[in-house]
Steps between C-alpha positions, in 0.01 A plus 500: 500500500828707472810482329809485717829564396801510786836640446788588740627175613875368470837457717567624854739446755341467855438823630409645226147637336273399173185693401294331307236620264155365374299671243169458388311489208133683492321785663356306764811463711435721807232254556704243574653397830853367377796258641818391508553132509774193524539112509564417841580139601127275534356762290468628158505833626490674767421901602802763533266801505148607372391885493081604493426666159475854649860451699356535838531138577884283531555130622834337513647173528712461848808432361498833318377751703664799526702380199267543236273767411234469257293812330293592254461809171180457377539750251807285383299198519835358684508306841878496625661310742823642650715248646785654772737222718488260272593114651597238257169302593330745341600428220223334241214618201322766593153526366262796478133435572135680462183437676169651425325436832610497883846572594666181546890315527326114386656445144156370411345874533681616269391487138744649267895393523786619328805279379741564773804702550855328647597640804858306604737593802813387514680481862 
C-alpha cells in the first residue's frame, strides 16, 4: 500500500481547466499503475483515467476524452490529472488511486485511495 494525497481541486466556470495533483508516499511508487476516479450514478465509482507505471500505457473514460490528460513523474512520486473544457457534469470528488498488479480502470483493482479532491463547475 501507498499513501495518496490529492490537491488542486476547487471552482471553475465551464470552459475552463483544473490540474489536479496526487502524491505519494514511499519509494515504491513507479511500481504502481495509478488512477483517477469519481462517483458516477449506480456506482461508487467509476474510472476517469488510469496510466501503466512506466507511462507508456493511458485509458480514458468516453465522456472525457480529449478533455483530460493524465501523466505521470516518477521521480516526483506525483500522478496528475489535467482537466481542459471543463462541463458542469464534471463536476464531483476526485480520487487518486494505486495498483500493484495489471493495469486496470475496475475500482476494485485498485488498492490504495486517497481522500478526494473537489472539483466543482459552475455554468
Amino acid at each position: 500500500q501507498v499513501q495518496l494525497v490529492e490537491s488542486g481541486g476547487g471552482l471553475v466556470q465551464a470552459g475552463g481547466s483544473l490540474r489536479l495533483s496526487c502524491v505519494a508516499s514511499g519509494r515504491t511508487f513507479s511500481s504502481y499503475a495509478m488512477g483517477w476516479f469519481r462517483p458516477a450514478p449506480g456506482k461508487e465509482r467509476e474510472f476517469v483515467a488510469v496510466i501503466s507505471w512506466s507511462g507508456g500505457s493511458t485509458y480514458y473514460a468516453d465522456s472525457v476524452k480529449g478533455r483530460f490528460t493524465i501523466s505521470r513523474d516518477n521521480a516526483k512520486n506525483t500522478v496528475y490529472l489535467q482537466m481542459n473544457s471543463l462541463k458542469p457534469e464534471d463536476t464531483a470528488v476526485y480520487y487518486c488511486a494505486a495498483e500493484l498488479g495489471t493495469i486496470g480502470t475496475a475500482p476494485s483493482g485498485f488498492g490504495s485511495w486517497g481522500q478526494g479532491t473537489q472539483v466543482t463547475v459552475s455554468s
